[in-house]
C-alpha positions as CSV (number, residue, x, y, z in Angstrom):
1,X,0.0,0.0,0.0
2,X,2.8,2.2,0.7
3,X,4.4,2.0,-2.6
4,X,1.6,3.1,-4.9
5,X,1.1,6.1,-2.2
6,X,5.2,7.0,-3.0
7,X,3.9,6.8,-7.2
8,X,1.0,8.7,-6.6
9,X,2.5,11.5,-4.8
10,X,5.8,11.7,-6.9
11,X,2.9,11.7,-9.8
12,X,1.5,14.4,-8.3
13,X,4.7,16.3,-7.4
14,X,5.9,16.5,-10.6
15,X,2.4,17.4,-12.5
16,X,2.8,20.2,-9.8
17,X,6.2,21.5,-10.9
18,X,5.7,21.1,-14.8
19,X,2.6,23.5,-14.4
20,X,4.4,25.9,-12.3
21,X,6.9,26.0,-15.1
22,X,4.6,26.3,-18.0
23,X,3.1,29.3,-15.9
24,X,5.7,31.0,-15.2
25,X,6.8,30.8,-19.0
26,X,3.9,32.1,-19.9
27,X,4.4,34.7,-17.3
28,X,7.5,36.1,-18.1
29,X,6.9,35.9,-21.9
30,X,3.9,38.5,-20.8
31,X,5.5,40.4,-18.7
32,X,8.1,41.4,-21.2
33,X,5.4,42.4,-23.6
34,X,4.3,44.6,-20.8
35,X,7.8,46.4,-19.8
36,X,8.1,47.1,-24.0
37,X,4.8,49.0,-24.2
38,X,5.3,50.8,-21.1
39,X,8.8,52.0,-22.3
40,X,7.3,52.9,-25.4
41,X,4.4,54.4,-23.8
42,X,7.1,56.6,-21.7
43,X,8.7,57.8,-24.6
44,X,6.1,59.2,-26.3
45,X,4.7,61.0,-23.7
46,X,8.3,62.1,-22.6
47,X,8.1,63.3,-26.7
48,X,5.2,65.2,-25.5
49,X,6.1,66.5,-22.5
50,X,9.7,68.0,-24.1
51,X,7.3,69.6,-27.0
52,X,5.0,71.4,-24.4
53,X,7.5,72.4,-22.1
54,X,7.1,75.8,-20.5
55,X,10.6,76.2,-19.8
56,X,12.9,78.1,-22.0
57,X,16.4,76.5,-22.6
58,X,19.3,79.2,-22.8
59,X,23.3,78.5,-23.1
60,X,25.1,81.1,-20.9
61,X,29.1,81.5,-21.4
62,X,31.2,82.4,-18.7
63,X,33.9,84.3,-20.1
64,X,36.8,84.7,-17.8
65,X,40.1,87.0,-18.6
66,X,43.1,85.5,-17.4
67,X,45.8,88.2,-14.9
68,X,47.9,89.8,-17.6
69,X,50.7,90.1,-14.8
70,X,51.7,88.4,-11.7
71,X,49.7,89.2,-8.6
72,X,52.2,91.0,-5.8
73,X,53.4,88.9,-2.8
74,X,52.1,89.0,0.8
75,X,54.0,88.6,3.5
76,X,54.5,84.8,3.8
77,X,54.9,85.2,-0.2
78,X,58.0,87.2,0.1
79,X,59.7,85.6,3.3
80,X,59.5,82.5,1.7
81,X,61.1,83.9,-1.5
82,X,63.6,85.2,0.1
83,X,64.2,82.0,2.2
84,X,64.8,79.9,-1.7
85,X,66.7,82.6,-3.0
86,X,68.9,82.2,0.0
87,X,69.3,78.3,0.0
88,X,69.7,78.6,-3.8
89,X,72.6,80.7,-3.6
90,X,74.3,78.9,-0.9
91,X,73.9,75.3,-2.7
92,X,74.2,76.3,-6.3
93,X,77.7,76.3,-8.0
94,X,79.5,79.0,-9.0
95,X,78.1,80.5,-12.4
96,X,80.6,81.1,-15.3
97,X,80.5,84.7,-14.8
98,X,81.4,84.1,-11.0
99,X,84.4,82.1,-12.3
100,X,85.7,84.7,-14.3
101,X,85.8,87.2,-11.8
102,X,87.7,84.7,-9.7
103,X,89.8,84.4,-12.9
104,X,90.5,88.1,-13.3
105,X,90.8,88.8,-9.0
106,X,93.5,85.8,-9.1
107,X,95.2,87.9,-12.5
108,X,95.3,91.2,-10.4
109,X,97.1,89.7,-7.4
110,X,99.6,88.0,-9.7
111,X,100.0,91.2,-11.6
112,X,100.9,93.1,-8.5
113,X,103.0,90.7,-6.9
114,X,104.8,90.5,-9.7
115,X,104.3,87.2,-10.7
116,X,102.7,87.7,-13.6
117,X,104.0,86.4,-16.8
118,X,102.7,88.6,-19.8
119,X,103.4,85.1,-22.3
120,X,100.5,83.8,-21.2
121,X,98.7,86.7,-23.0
122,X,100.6,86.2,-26.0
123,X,97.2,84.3,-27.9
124,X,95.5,87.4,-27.0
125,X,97.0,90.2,-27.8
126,X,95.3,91.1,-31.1
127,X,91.9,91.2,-28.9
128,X,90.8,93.8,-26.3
129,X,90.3,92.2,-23.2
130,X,86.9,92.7,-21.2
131,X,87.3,92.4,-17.8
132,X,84.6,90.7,-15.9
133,X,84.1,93.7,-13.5
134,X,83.5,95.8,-17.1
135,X,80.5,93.5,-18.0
136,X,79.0,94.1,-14.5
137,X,79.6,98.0,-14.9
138,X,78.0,97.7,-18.3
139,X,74.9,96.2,-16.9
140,X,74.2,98.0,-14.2
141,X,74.2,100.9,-16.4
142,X,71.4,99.0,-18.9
143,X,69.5,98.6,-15.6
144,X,69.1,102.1,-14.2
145,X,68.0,103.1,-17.9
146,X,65.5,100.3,-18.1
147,X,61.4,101.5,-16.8
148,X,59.0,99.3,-16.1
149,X,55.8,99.4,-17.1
150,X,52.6,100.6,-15.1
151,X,50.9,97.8,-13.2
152,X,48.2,99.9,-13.1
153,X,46.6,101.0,-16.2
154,X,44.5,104.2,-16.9
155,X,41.6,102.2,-17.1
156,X,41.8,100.9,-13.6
157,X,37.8,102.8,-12.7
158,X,36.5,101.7,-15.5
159,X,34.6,98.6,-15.5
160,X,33.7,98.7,-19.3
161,X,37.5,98.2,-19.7
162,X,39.4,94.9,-20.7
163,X,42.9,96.3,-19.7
164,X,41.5,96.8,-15.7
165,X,42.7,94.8,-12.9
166,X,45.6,92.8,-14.7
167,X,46.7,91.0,-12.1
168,X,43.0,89.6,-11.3
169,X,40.6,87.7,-13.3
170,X,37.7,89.4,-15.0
171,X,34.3,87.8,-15.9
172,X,32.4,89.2,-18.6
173,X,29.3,90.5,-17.9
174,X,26.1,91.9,-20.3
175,X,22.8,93.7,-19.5
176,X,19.4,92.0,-21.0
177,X,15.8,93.0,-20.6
178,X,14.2,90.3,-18.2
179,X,10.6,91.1,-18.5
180,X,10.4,94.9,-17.8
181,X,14.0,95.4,-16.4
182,X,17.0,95.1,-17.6
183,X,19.8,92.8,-15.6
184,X,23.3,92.1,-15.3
185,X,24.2,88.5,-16.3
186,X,26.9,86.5,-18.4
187,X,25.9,86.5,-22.1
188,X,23.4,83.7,-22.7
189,X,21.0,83.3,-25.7
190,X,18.2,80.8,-26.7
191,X,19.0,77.1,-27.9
192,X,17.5,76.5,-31.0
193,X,16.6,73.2,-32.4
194,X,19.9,71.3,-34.2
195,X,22.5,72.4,-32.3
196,X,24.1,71.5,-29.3
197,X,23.8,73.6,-26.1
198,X,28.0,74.7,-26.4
199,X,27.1,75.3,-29.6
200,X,24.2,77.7,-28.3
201,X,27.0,78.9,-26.0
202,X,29.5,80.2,-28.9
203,X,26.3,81.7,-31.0
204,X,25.7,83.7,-27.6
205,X,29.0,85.1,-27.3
206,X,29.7,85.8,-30.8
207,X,26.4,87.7,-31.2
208,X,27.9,90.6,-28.5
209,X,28.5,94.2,-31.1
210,X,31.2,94.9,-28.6
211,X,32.7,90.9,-28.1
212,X,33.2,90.6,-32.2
213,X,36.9,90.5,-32.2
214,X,37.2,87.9,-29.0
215,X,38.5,84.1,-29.4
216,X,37.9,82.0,-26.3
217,X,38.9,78.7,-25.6
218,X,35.6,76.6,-24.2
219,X,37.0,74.1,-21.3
220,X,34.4,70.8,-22.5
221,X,31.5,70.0,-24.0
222,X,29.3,69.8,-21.0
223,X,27.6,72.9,-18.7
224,X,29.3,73.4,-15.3
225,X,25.9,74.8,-13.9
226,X,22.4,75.4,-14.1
227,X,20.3,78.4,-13.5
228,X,16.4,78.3,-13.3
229,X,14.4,81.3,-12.6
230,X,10.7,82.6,-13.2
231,X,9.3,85.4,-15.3
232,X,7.6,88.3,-13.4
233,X,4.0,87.1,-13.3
234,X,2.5,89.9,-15.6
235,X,4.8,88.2,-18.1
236,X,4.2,84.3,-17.7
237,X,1.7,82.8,-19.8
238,X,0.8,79.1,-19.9
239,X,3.4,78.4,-22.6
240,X,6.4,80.1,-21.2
241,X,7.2,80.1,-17.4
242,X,10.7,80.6,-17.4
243,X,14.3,79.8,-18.1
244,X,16.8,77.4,-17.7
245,X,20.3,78.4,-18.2
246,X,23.2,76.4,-18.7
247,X,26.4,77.4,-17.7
248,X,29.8,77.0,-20.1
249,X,33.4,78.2,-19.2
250,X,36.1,79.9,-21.6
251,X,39.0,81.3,-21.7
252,X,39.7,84.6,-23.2
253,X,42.3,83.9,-25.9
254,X,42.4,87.2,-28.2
255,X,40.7,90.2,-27.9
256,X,41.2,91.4,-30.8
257,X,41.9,95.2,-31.7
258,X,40.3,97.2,-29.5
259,X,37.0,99.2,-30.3
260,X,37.9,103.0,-31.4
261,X,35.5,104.7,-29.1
262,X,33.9,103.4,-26.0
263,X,30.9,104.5,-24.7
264,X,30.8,105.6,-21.0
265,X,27.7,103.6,-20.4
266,X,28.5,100.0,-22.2
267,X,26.4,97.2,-21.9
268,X,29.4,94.9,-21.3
269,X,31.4,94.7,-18.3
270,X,34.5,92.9,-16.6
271,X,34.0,92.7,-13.3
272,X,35.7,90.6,-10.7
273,X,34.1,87.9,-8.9
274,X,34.3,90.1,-6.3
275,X,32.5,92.9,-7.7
276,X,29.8,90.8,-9.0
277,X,27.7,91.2,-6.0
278,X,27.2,95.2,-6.8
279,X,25.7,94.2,-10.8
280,X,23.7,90.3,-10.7
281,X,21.0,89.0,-8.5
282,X,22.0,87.3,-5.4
283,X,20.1,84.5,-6.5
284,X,22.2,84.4,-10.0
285,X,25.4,85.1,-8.1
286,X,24.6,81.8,-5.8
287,X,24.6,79.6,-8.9
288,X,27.4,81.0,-10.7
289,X,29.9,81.2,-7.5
290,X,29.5,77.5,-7.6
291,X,31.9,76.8,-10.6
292,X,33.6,80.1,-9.8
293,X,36.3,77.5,-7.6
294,X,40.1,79.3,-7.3
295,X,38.7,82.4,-9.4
């Protein structure tokens, strides 16, 4: 009796397991017909929601001016220039000039001493001999005539200059009507379908009257921040809400020749990142400072 119980319930067993499988074949081969339509479902109405979006997409470029000259030394700066100057000197071997003088010091003594054998001259007799001491007399003279140039420029007050500040870095900046007003901000335009948003980046900058003649260097293809801000509510309709900016760095390369007359009130600035607070929003400055690292 016990062994057709062991057949019927290994029967049984096994009938289980083969439907379990067939169902979950089934299953699966339904469930991937699901997650296909779904994705395809969320495309399109990602499609959709990318064609009626009431957000305005904008490239900004932040144009930043290297320091034409060296910044000048604090402190710290100096005493620990000083302090390598110092070890270089005592550790460094004697230059060829140095062992010329030495040369023309040991020549002297001989020559007054009276050891001094004028034979040893004899290959250079035919050509006038320039004492060590003369070259050093010579360039001392060449450095009291030589003058510096100004490290600060007559445009130092005015922020509508490029040749301000040299030993800081200078961001571009433009004014643009936002609504009713008009704001300070880094020159940004619309992205327009085909191109990419660097792309959108260079068009902005090389639609400024006043930027014509610049060549920047763009550090990447992707934006180093974001800005997202709301029109004034009397100008928000159901199509357009607001912006979203995104943010591009460059390098000044060239600025080309200069403009012959600039206009006391220009709608460009360079600013430093200092300054920034007195022109932009502190709600643009926020976002900006964020790429703005060792500026």
């Amino acid at each position: 009796m016990a062994a057709p119980c062991r057949r019927m319930a290994g029967r049984s067993l096994l009938q289980f397991l083969s439907s379990f499988s067939r169902t979950s074949v089934s299953n699966s081969g339904f469930r991937q017909f699901s997650s296909t339509s779904v994705w395809r479902g969320s495309r399109q109405a990602q499609h959709v929601e990318e064609m009626s979006s009431p957000w305005t997409l904008m490239a900004a470029v932040c144009l930043q001016r290297l320091p034409v000259i060296s910044a000048e030394s604090n402190p710290i700066e100096q005493q620990f220039r000083d302090m390598m100057i110092q070890m270089e000197l005592e550790k460094s071997m004697l230059s060829d000039h140095e062992l010329r003088l030495l040369d023309d010091a040991e020549r002297m003594r001989r020559m007054q001493a009276g050891e001094y054998d004028s034979d040893e001259e004899e290959d250079r007799r035919d050509q006038e001999i320039v004492l060590a001491q003369d070259l050093e007399d010579s360039w001392e003279q060449k450095l009291k005539n030589f003058q510096p140039a100004a490290r600060v420029s007559d445009s130092e007050g005015d922020p509508g200059s490029l040749q301000r500040r040299l030993s800081d870095s200078l961001l571009l900046l433009v004014e643009r009507p936002v609504g009713r007003e008009k704001l300070w901000m880094l020159p940004q335009t619309e992205w327009q379908r085909g191109e990419t948003l660097r792309e959108t980046a260079e068009r902005a900058l090389g639609s400024l009257p006043a930027a014509s003649g610049f060549k920047a260097t763009f550090l990447g293809n992707t934006p180093c921040g974001v800005y997202k801000y709301k029109l004034p509510r009397a100008a928000r309709t159901e199509s357009s809400v607001g912006t979203k900016v995104f943010f591009f760095k460059a390098v000044l390369s060239d600025a080309g020749a200069p403009p012959a007359t600039e206009s006391p009130e220009s709608s460009l600035l360079w600013v430093t990142k200092s300054e920034m607070q007195r022109y932009v929003k502190p709600a643009y400055l926020l976002k900006v400072e964020r790429f703005l690292l060792g500026f």
